[in-house]
N, CA and C atoms as a LAMMPS dump frame, in Angstrom:
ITEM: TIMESTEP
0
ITEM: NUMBER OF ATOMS
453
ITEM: BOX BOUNDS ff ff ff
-5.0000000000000000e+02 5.0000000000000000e+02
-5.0000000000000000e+02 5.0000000000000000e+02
-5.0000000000000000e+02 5.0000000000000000e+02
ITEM: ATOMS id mol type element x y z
1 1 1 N -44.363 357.589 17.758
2 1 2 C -45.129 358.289 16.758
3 1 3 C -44.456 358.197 15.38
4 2 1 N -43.245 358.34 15.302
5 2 2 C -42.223 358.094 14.165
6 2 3 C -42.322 357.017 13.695
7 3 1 N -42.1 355.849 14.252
8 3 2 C -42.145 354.805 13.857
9 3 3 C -43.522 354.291 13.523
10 4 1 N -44.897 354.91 14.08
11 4 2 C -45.885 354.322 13.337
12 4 3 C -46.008 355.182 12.362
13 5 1 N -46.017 356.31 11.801
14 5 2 C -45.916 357.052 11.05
15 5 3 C -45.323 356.285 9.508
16 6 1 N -44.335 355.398 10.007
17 6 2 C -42.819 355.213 9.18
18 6 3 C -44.044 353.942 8.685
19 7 1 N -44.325 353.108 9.503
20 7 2 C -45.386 351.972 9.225
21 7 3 C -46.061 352.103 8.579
22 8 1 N -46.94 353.468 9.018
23 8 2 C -47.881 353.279 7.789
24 8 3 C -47.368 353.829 6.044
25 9 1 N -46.977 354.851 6.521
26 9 2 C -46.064 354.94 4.754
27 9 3 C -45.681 354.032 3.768
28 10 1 N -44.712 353.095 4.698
29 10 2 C -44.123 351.651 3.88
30 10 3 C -44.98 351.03 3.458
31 11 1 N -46.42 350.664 4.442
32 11 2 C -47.551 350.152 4.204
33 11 3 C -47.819 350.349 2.261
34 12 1 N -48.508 351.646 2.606
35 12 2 C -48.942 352.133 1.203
36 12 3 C -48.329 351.757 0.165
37 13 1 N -47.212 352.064 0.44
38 13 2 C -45.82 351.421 -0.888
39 13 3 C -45.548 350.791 -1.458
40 14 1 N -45.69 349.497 -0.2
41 14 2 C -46.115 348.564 -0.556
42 14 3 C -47.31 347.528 -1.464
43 15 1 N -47.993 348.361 -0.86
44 15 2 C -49.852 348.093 -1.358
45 15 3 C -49.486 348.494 -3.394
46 16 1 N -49.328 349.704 -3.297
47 16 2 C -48.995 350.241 -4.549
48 16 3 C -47.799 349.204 -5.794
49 17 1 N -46.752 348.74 -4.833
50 17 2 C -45.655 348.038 -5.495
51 17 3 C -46.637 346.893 -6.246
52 18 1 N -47.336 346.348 -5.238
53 18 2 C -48.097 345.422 -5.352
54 18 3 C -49.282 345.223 -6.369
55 19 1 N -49.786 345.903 -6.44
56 19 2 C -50.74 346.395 -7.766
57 19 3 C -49.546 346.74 -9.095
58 20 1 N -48.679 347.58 -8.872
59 20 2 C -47.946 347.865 -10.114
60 20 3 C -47.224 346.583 -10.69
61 21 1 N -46.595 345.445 -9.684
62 21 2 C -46.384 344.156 -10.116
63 21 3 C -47.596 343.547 -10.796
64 22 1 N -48.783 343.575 -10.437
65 22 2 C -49.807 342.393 -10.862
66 22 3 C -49.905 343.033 -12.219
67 23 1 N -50.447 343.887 -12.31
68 23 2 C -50.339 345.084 -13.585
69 23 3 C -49.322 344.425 -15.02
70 24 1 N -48.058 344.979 -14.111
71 24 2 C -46.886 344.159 -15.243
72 24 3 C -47.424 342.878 -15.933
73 25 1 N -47.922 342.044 -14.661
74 25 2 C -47.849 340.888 -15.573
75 25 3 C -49.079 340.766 -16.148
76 26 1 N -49.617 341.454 -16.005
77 26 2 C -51.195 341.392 -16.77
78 26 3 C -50.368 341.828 -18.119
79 27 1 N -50.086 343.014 -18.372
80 27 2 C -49.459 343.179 -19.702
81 27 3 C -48.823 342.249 -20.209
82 28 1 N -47.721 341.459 -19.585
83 28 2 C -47.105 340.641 -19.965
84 28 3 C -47.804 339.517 -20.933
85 29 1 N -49.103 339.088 -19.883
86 29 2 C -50.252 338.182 -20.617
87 29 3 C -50.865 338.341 -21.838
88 30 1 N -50.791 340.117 -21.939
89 30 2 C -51.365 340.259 -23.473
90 30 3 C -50.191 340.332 -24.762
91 31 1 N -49.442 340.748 -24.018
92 31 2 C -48.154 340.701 -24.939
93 31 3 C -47.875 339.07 -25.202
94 32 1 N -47.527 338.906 -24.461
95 32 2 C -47.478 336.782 -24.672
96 32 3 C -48.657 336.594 -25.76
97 33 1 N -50.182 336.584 -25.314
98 33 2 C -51.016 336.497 -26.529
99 33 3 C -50.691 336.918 -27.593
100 34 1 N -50.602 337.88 -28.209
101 34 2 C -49.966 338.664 -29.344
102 34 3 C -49.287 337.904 -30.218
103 35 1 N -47.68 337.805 -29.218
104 35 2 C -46.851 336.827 -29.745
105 35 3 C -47.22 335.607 -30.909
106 36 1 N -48.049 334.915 -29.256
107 36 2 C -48.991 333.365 -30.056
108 36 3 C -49.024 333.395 -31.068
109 37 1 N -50.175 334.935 -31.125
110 37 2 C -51.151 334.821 -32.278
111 37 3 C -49.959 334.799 -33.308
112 38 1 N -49.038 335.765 -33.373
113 38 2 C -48.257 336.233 -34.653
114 38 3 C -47.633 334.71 -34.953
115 39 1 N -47.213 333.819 -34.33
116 39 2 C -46.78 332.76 -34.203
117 39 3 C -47.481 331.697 -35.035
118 40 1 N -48.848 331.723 -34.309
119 40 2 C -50.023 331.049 -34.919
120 40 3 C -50.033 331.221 -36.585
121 41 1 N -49.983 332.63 -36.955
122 41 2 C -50.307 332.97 -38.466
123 41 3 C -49.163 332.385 -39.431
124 42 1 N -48.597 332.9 -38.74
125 42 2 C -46.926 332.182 -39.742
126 42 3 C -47.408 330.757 -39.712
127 43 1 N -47.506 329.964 -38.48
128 43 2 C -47.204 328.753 -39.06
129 43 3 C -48.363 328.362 -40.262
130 44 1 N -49.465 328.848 -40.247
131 44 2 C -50.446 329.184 -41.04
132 44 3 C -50.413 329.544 -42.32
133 45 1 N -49.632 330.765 -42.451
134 45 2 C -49.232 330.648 -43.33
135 45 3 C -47.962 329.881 -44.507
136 46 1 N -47.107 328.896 -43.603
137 46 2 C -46.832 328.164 -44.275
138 46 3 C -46.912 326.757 -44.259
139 47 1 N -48.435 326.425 -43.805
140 47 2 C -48.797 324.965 -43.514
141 47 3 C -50.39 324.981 -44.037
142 48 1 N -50.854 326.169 -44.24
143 48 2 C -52.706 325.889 -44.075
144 48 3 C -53.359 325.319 -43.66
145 49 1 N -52.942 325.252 -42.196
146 49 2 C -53.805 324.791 -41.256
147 49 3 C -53.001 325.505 -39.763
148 50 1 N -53.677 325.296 -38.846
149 50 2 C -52.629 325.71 -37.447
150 50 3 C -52.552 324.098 -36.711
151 51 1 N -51.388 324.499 -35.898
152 51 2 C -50.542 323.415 -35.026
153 51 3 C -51.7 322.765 -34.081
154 52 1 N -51.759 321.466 -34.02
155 52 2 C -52.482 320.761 -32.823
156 52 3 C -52.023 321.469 -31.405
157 53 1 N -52.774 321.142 -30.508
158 53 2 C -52.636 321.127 -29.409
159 53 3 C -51.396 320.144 -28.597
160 54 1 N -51.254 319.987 -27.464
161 54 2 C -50.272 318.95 -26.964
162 54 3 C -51.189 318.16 -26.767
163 55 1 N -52.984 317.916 -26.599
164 55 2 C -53.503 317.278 -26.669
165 55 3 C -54.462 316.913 -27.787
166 56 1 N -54.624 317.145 -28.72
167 56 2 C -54.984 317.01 -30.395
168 56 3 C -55.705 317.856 -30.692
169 57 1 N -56.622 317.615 -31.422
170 57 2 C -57.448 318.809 -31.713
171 57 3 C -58.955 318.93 -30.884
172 58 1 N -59.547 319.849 -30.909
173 58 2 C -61.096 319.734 -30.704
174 58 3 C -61.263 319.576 -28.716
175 59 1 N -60.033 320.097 -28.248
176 59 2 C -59.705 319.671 -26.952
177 59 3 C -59.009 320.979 -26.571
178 60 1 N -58.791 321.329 -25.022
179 60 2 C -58.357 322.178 -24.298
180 60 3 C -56.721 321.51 -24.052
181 61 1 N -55.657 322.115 -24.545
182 61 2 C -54.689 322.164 -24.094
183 61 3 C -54.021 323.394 -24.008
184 62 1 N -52.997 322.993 -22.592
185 62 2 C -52.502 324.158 -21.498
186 62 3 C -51.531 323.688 -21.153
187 63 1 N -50.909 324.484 -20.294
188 63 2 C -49.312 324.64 -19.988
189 63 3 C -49.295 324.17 -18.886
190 64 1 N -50.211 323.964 -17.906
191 64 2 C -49.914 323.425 -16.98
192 64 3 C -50.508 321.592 -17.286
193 65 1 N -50.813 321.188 -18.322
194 65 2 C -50.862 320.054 -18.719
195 65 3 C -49.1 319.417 -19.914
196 66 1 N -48.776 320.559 -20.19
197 66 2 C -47.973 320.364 -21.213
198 66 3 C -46.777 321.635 -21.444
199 67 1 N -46.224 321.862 -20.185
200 67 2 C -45.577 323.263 -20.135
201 67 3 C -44.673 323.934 -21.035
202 68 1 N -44.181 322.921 -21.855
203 68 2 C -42.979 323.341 -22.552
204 68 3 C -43.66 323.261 -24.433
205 69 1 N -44.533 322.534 -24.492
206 69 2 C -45.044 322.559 -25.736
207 69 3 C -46.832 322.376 -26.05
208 70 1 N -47.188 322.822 -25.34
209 70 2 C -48.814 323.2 -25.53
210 70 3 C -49.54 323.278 -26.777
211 71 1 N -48.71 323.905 -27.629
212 71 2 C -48.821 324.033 -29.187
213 71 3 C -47.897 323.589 -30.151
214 72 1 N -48.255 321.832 -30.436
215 72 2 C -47.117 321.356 -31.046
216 72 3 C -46.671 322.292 -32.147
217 73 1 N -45.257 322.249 -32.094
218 73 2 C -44.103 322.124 -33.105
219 73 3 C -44.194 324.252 -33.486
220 74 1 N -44.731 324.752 -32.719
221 74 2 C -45.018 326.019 -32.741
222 74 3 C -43.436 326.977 -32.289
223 75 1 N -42.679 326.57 -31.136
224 75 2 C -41.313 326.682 -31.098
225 75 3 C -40.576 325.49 -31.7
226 76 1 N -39.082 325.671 -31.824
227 76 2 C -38.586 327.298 -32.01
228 76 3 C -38.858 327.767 -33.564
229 77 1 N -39.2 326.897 -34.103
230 77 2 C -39.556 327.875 -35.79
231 77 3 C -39.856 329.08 -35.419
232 78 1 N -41.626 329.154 -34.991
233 78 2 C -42.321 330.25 -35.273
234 78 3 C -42.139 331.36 -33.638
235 79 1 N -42.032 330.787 -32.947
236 79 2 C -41.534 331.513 -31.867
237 79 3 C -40.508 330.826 -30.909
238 80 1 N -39.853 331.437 -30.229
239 80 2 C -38.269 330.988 -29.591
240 80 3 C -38.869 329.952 -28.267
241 81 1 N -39.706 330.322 -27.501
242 81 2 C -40.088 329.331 -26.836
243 81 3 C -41.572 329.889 -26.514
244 82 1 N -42.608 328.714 -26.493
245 82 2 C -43.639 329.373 -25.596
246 82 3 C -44.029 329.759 -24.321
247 83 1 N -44.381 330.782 -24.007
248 83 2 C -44.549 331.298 -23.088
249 83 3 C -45.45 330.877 -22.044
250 84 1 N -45.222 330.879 -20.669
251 84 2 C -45.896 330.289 -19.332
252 84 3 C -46.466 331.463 -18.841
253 85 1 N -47.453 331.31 -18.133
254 85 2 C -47.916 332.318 -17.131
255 85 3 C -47.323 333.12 -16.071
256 86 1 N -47.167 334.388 -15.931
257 86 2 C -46.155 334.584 -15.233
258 86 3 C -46.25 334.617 -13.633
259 87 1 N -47.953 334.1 -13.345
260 87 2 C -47.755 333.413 -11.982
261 87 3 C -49.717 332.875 -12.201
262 88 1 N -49.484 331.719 -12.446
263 88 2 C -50.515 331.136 -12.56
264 88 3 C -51.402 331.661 -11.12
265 89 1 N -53.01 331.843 -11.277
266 89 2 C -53.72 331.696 -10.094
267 89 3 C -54.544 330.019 -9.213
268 90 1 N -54.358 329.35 -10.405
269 90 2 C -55.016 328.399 -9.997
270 90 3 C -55.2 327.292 -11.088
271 91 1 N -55.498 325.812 -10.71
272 91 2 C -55.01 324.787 -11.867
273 91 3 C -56.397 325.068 -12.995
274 92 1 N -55.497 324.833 -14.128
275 92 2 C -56.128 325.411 -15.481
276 92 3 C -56.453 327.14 -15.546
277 93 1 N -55.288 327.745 -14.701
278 93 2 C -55.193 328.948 -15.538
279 93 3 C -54.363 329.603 -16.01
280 94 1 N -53.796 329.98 -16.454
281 94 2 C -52.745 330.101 -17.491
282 94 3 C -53.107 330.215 -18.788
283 95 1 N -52.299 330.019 -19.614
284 95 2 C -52.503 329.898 -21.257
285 95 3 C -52.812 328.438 -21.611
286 96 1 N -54.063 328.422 -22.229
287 96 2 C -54.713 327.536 -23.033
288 96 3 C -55.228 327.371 -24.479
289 97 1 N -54.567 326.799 -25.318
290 97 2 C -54.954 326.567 -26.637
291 97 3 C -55.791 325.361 -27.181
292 98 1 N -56.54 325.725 -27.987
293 98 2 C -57.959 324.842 -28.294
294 98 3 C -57.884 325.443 -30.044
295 99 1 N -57.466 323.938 -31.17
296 99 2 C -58.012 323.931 -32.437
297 99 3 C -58.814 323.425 -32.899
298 100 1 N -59.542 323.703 -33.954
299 100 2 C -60.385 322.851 -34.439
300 100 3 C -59.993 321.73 -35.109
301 101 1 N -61.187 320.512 -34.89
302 101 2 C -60.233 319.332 -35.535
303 101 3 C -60.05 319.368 -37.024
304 102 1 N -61.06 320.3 -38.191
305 102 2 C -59.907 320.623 -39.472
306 102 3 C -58.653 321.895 -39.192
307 103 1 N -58.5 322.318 -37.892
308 103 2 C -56.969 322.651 -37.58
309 103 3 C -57.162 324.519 -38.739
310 104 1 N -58.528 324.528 -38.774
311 104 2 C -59.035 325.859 -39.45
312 104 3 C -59.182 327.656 -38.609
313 105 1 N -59.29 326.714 -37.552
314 105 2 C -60.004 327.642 -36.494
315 105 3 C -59.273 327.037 -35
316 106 1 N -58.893 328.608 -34.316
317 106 2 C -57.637 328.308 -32.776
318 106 3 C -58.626 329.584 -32.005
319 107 1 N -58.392 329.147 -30.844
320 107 2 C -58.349 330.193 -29.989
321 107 3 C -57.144 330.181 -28.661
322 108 1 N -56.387 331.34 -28.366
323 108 2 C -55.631 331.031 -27.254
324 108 3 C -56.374 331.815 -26.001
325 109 1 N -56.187 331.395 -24.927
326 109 2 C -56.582 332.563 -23.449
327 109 3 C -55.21 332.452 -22.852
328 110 1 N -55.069 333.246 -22.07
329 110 2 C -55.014 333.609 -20.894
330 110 3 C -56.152 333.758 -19.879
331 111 1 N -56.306 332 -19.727
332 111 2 C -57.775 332.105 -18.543
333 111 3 C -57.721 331.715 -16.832
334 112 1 N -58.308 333.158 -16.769
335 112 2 C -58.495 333.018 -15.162
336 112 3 C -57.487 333.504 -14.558
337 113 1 N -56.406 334.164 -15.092
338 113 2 C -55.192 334.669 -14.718
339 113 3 C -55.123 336.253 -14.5
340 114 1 N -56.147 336.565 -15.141
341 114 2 C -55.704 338.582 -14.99
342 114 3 C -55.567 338.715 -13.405
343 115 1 N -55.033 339.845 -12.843
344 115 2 C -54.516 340.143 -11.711
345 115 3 C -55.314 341.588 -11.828
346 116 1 N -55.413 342.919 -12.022
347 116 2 C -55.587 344.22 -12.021
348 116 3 C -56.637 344.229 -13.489
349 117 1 N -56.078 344.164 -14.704
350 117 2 C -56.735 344.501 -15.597
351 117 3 C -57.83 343.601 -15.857
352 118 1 N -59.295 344.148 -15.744
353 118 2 C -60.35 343.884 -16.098
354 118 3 C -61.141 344.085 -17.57
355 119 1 N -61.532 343.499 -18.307
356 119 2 C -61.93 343.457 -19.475
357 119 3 C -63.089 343.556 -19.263
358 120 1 N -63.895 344.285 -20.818
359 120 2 C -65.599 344.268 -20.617
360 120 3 C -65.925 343.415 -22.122
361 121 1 N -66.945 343.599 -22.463
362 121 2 C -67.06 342.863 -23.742
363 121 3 C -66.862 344.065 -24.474
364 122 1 N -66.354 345.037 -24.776
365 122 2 C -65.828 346.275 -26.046
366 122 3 C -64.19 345.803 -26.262
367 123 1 N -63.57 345.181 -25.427
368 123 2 C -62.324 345.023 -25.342
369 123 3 C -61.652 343.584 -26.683
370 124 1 N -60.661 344.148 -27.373
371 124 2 C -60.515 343.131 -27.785
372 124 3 C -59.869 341.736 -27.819
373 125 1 N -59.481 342.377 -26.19
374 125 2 C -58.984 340.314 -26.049
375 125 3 C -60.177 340.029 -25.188
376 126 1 N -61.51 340.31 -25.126
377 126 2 C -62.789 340.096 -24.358
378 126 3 C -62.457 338.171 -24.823
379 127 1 N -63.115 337.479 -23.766
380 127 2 C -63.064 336.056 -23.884
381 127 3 C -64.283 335.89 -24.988
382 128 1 N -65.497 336.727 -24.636
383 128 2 C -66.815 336.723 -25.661
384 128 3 C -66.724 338.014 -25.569
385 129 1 N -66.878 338.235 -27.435
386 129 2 C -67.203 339.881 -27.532
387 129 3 C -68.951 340.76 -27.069
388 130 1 N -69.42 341.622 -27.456
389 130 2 C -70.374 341.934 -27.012
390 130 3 C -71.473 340.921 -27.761
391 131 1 N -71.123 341.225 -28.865
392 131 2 C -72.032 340.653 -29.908
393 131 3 C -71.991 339.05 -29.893
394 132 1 N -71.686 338.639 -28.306
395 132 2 C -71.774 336.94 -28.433
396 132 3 C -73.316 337.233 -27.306
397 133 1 N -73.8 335.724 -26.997
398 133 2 C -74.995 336.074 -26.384
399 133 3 C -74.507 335.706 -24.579
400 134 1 N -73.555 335.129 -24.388
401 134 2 C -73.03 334.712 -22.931
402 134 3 C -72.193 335.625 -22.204
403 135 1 N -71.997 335.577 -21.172
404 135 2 C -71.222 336.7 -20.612
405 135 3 C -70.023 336.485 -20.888
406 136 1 N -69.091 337.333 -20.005
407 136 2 C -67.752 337.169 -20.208
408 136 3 C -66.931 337.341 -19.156
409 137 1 N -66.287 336.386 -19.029
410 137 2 C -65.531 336.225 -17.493
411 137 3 C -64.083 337.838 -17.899
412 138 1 N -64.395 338.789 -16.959
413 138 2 C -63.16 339.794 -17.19
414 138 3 C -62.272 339.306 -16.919
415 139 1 N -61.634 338.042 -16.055
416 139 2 C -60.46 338.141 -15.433
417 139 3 C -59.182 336.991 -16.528
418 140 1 N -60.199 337.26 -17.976
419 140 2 C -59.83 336.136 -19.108
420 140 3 C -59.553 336.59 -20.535
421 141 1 N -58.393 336.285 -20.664
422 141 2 C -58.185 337.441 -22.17
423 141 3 C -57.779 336.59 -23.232
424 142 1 N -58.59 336.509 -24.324
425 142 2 C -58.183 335.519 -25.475
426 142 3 C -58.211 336.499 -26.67
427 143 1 N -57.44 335.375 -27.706
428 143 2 C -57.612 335.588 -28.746
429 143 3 C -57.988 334.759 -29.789
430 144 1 N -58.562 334.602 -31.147
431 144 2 C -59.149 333.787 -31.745
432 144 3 C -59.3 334.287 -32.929
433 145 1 N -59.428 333.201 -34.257
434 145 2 C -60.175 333.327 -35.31
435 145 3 C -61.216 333.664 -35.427
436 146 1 N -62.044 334.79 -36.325
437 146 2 C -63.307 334.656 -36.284
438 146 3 C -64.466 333.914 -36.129
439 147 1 N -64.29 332.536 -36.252
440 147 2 C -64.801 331.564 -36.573
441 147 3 C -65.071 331.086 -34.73
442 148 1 N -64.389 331.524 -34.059
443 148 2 C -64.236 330.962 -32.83
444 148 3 C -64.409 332.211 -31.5
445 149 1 N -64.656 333.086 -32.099
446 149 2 C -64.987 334.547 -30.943
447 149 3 C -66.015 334.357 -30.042
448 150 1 N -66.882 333.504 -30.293
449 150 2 C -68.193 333.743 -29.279
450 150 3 C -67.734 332.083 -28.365
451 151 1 N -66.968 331.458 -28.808
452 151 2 C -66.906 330.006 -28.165
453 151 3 C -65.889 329.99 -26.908
């Protein structure tokens, strides 16, 4: 009786540890975004334009295509290194950056990666805000230029 008792307790604890890990790194994901972005602006602001992709412009590049530099020449100037997913779910999800080819307009995600935290379209790392006309995948948190919110 003790010992199933003891079972199921640990159980729960477990269950709980487990959610409070996925959690973490969900934060982690928005905090990493953040970063980007602040990253993004600087170099912006002293280039007037933002950094290509590891694959050029007008294109999807990601970390699991390009792990260590996804966003050319973006470390270590503007940030110390860029940041990886802190446990990818599946290929192409992770952090992905996409510029425009006048290098005017970026968006970064974190796509397909949330673990616990769910987004609606009121939220502001929503992938599409409300006021876009397509849905919005919750389990995907970006950020972007105005120019690029509904895309």
């Amino acid at each position: 009786m003790v010992i199933s008792i003891i079972s199921l307790l640990s159980s729960v604890v477990l269950a709980s540890l487990s959610t409070a890990q996925a959690s973490a790194r969900d934060s982690q994901r928005i905090q990493s975004l953040q970063q980007i972005q602040t990253a993004l602006e600087l170099y912006y602001n002293n280039n007037r334009q933002y950094p290509t992709g590891c694959r050029g412009t007008g294109t999807w590049s990601g970390e699991n295509g390009c792990p260590d530099d996804y966003i050319s020449g973006l470390a270590p100037q503007y940030i110390q290194a860029l940041p990886n997913d802190p446990a990818p779910q599946e290929t192409w999800s992770g952090y992905l950056y996409w510029v425009s080819s006048d290098r005017q307009d970026y968006k970064i995600m974190a796509h397909a990666s949330l673990e616990e935290m769910r987004l609606d379209s009121e939220d502001k790392f929503a992938r599409r805000p409300q006021s876009c006309a397509r849905g919005n995948p919750n389990n995907t948190a970006a950020i972007a230029t105005d120019g690029l919110r509904c895309k």
